[in-house]
N, C-alpha and C positions, 0 to 999 in steps of 0.2 A: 571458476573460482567465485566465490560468492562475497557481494559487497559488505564490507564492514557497517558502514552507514546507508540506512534507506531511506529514502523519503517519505515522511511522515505527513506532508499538509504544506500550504502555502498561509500566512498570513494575511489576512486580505483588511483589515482594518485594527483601530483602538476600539477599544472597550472603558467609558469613562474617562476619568480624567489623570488619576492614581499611574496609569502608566501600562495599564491592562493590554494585548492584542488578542485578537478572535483571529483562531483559526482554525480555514477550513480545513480539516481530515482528508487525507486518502487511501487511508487504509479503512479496516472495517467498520468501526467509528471514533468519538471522540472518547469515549470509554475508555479502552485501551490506551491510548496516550496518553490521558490521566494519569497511570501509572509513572510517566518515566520521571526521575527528578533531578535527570540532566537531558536538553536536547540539544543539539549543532547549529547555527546559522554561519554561514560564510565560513565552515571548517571550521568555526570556533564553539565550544563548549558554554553551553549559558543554562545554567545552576535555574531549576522551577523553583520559585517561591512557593506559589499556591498556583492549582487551577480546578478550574469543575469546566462539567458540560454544560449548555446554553445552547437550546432550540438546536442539538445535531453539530455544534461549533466549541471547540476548547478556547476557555477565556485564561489566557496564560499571564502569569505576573512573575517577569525574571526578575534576578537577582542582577540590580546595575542597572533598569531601567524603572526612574521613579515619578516619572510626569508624561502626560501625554505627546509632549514634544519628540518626549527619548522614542515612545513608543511608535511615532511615526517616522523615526527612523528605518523600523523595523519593515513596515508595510511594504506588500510584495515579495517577502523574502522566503524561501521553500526552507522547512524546519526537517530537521534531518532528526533520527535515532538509530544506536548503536547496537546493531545487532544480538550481540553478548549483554544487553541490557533487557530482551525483550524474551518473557516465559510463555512459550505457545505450546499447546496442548498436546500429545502425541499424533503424531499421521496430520497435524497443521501443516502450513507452510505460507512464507512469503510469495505471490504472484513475483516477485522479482526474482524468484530463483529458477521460475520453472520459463517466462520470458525468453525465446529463443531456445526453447525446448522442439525435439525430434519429437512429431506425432505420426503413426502408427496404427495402422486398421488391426483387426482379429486378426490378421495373415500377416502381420509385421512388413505389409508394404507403405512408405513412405506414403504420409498424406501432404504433408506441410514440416511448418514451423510454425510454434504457438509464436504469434505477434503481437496479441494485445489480449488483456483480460477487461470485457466489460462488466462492471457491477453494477448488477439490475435489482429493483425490487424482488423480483421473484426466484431470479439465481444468477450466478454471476455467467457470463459468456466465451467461451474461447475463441477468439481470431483466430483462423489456422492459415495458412498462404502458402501455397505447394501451386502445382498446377491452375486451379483453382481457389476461390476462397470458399472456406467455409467459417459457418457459425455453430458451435456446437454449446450444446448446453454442458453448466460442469455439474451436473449430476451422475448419479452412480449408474443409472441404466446408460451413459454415454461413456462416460470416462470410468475408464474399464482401470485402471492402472496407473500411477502416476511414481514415477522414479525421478526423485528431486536428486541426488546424488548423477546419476547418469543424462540429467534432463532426456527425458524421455519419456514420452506420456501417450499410452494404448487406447485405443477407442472402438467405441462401437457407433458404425454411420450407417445411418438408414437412410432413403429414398428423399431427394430432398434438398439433402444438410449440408 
């Protein structure tokens, strides 16, 4: 079953004095969070004022925090959004969904379980933890396949990996 609310970013400080907080993303970037114009802390719904991006970090101004006091409240706090709020592209997917996904060589024998997705410069990475671990790139020459509905994701491993 897939989560309603994902985690969007941690808070990690104020932004001025107005009541601003910078936070960092952990999804692809702060772009996309822009979009939303409700986010969650502490299961509760808090209404975006305004935000933009800033050096790779969302500078968020809720609605109900108006001084930088309120806004260090905030600090440390993991900002959530609502999946039914968020438009991703066809063949997209949340890393949260596929997250303890069944991985799978060309002959459909078990490799692992995806454990962890690292986001790299150059491409993001898959944790796989079966017998071994592996590191697989999530590029199309490796990942042959990926079934977000069934979690289950085919791969091609070479020498190595």
């Amino acid at each position: 079953m897939q989560e309603q609310y994902l985690e969007a970013g941690q808070i990690i400080n104020t932004f001025g004095v107005r009541g601003e907080v910078k936070i960092e993303p952990w999804c692809d970037d702060a772009a996309f969070l822009k979009k939303f114009k409700t986010l969650y802390i502490d299961s509760q719904p808090r209404r975006v004022l305004s935000a933009k991006v800033h050096k790779g970090m969302l500078l968020v101004l809720f609605e109900g925090v108006e001084d930088v006091n309120a806004a260090m409240l905030l600090k440390n706090k993991v900002v959530y959004f609502d999946r039914k709020d968020a438009k991703l592209p066809k063949g997209q997917f949340f890393f949260a969904d596929i997250i303890g996904a069944t991985v799978v060589d060309e002959q459909d024998k078990v490799v692992g379980t995806l454990t962890e997705v690292l986001t790299l410069p150059a491409q993001n990475i898959y944790i796989v933890k079966g017998e071994s671990e592996h590191s697989i790139p999530a590029v199309p020459e490796f990942i042959l396949e990926t079934d977000v509905a069934n979690k289950r994701i085919r791969v091609h491993l070479i020498e190595g990996m």
